[in-house]
N, C-alpha and C positions, 0 to 999 in steps of 0.2 A: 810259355813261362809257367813254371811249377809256383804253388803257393807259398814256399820259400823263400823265392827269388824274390817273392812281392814285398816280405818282410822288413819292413823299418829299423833303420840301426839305432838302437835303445837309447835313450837319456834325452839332455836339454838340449842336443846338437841339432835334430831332426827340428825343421819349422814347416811341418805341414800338416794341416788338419783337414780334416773331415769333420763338417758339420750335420748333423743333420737335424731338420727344424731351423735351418737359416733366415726363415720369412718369419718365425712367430716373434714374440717380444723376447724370453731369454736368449733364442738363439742367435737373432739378432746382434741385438746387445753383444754378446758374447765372439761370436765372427769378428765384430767391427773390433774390438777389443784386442783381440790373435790381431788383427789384419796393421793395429797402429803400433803391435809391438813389433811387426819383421814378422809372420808368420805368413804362409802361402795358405788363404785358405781354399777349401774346396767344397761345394756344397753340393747336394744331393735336391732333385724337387722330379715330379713328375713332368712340371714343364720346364722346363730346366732354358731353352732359346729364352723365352720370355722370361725370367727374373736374369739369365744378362744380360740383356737389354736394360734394365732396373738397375742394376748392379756389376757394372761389368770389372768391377774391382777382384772378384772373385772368378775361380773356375769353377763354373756349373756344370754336373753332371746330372743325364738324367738316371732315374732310378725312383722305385718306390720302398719304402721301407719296412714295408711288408714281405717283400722279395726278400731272403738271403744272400743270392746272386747277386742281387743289385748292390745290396750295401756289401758284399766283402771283392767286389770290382771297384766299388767308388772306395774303397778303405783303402788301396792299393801304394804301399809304400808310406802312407800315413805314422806318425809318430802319435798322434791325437785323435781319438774319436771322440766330435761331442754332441751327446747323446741329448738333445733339446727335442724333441719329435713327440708329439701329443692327439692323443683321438681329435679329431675335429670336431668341434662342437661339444665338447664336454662329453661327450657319448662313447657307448658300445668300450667301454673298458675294460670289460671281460673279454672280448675277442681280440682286442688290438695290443693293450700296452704290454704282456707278458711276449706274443710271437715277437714284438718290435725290440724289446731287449734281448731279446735271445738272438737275433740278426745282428744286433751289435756286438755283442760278445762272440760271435761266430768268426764278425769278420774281425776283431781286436785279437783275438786269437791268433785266425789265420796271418795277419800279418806284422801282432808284435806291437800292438798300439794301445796306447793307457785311455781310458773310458773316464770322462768327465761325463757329469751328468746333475743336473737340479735335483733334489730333494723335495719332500713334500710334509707338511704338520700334519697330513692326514694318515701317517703311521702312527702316530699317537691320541687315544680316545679321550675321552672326557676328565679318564679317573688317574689324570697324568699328574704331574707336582705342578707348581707354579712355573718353577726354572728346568725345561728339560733339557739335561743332559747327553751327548751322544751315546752313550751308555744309559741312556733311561730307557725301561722296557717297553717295548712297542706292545701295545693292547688295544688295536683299534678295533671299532664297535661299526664300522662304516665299510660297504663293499669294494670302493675304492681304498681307502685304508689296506684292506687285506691284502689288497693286490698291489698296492706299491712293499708292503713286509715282505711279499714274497719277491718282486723286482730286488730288492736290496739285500734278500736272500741270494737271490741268483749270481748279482753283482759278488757279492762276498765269496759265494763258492769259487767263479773264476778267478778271483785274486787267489784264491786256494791252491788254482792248478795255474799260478804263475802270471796272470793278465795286470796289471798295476791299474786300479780304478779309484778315481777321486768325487767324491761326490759333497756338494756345500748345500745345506736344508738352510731357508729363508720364510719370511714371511709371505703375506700375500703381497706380489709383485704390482708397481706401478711406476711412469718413466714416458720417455718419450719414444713414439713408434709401437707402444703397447695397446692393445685395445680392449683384448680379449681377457680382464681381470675387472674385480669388484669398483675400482675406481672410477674404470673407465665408463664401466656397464652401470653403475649402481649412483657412486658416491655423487659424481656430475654427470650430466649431458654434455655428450660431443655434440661440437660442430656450433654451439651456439654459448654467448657468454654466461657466467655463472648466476643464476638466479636464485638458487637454494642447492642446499647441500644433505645430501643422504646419507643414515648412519643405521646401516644394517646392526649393528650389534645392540644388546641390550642397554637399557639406562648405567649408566657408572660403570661398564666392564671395557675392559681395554682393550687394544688388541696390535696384534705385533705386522709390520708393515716392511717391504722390501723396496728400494729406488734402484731400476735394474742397470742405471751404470756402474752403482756401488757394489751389486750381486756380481756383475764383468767383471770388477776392478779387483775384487775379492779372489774369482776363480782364477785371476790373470798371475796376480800374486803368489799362488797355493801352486799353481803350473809351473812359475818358473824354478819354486823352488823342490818339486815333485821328488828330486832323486832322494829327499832326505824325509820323504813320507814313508811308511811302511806299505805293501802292498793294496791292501784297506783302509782309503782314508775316508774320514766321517765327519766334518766340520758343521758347525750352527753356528748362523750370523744373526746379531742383534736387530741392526736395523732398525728402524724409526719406531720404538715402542710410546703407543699411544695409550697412559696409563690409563683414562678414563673413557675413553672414546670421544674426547673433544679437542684433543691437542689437535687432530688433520683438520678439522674444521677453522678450526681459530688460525691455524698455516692457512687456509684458501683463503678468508677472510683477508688476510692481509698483504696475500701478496696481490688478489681483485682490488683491496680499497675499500673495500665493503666490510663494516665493523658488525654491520646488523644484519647482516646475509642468514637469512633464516635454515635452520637446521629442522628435518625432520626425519623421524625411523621410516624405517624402511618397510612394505608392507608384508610380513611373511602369508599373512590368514589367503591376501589374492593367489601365495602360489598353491596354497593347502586346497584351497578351491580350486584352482585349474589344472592340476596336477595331473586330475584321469586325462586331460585332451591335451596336453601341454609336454612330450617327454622330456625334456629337460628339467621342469621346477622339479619332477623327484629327485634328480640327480643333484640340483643346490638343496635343496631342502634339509636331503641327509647331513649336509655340512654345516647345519645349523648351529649345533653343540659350539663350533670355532666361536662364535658370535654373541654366546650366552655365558661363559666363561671366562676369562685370562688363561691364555694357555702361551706360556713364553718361554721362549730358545734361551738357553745360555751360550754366549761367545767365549766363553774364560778358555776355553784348547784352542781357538782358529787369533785371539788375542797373543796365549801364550806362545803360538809357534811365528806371527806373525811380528808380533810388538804391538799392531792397533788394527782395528778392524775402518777398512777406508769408508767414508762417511761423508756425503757432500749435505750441509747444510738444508734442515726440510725445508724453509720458503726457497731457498733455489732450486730445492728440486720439485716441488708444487711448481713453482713458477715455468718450470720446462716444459713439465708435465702438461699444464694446462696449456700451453703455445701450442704440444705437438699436437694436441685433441682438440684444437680450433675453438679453445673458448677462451682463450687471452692473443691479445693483439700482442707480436716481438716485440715491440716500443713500448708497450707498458713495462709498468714494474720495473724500469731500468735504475732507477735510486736506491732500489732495495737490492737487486744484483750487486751493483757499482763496487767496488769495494770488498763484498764477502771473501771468504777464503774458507777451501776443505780444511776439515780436521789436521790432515798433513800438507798444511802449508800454501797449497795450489792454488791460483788465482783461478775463481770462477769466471769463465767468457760471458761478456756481457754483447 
């Protein structure tokens, strides 16, 4: 079969996706999303028997994403690439994330398929405005910064030579099923109830926050309505802006029951110190600037083109939140669920 033949017939007809990053938090999120709208998904992993077994809702293919072969065979017929797939371990982002987009664009090429994909605030440096715009100049001061400008560079050129690629920038991501974000890692301790609550940013500075079934619900939105995007599309979602850095706090507080759940910063000086044995803290470190600042998205284009950006209320989504990470019991919190409702009308499951 020539690389033709593999090709997807264009528009909102085709319901099959390729995900890859299906096990992390977006892509997750994002799969199960395609999966309740009617979409076929199909996911990529090196162990591919073992996640269906986990998930046999999906076709698992295996492959690595470093391969081009592997991702433009698993792309096959594909009307969707979604491009969720991240260094493990926050690492080695110089060697990994540019080969890994160019494997998807290889295989969106070869067989005709539009490229969704997460965004990142770390295109944008310190000496950004307050409300950044998709249209604000990227000036990032930070290595990974550089290398997602130039990701999104990449992206833009293939939209150039005809690929249709969508991409929605968010805050820092947290939700249920996530692990591997500030929330999980920093704000509370999984696995056990909330005892105190951590607030990496500085005193009084805000900071902008993502709930990734709303980051799904968003991209879900933008997908179906894709034919009437231009090649390049560029979205920023709002997302739970926490003007001072104490609104996430006073949300945990109340959906635990704990008024006086004590709050404390976070400690940067231990990673400054363990930094030479530690390779990791250099790579949080650099992202410090996020944390000492307000650096916020404007929504007013993914608003304008949508009518309202989907939005499930913060203590329900704390309250998910902390269920999936083992530090709230199901049956609590059920009086403050009871009743809620999203922004567009939806009864929240209690």
């Amino acid at each position: 079969m020539t690389v033709n033949e593999n090709k997807a017939e264009p528009g909102a007809g085709n319901r099959l996706a390729l995900v890859l990053g299906a096990t992390g938090g977006i892509g997750s999120a994002v799969a199960a999303k395609l999966h309740a709208n009617g979409y076929e998904v199909r996911a990529m992993h090196r162990r591919a028997q073992e996640q269906a077994v986990a998930t046999p809702q999906y076709e698992w293919v295996g492959g690595d994403a470093m391969n081009r072969d592997d991702v433009v065979r698993a792309a096959s017929g594909a009307g969707l690439i979604v491009h969720a797939v991240n260094p493990p371990g926050y690492r080695n982002w110089g060697t990994l994330v540019l080969p890994m987009i160019d494997n998807t664009i290889a295989a969106a090429e070869a067989v005709g398929a539009r490229i969704l994909m997460p965004g990142t605030i770390y295109n944008y440096g310190p000496d950004s405005v307050d409300l950044i715009t998709e249209n604000s100049p990227q000036t990032p001061v930070t290595f990974k910064g550089k290398i997602r400008v130039k990701l999104e560079q990449r992206l833009e050129a293939a939209a150039g030579r005809g690929t249709q690629v969508l991409l929605v920038r968010a805050g820092d991501f947290f939700g249920p099923g996530a692990a591997n974000n500030w929330f999980a890692q920093v704000v509370v301790k999984p696995g056990v109830p909330v005892k105190s609550i951590t607030n990496p940013a500085d005193p009084g500075v805000g900071h902008q926050w993502a709930y990734l079934p709303d980051v799904a619900e968003t991209m879900m939105r933008l997908v179906e309505h894709a034919n009437e995007l231009p090649p390049f599309a560029r979205f920023h979602m709002d997302g739970f802006w926490d003007h001072d850095g104490t609104q996430l706090a006073a949300a945990i507080r109340r959906v635990t029951g704990q008024p006086g759940l004590p709050m404390k910063r976070f400690s940067w000086w231990l990673l400054r110190l363990a930094r030479p044995f530690v390779p990791l803290f250099p790579e949080i470190l650099e992202m410090r600037y996020l944390w000492q600042k307000p650096v916020r998205m404007s929504n007013d284009k993914l608003v304008g083109f949508l009518g309202a950006e989907p939005h499930t209320p913060i203590d329900v989504s704390i309250r998910e939140t902390l269920i999936s990470l083992g530090c709230l019991d199901a049956s609590a919190s059920q009086d403050l669920a009871r009743g809620l409702k999203h922004s567009d009308g939806a009864r929240v499951p209690v």
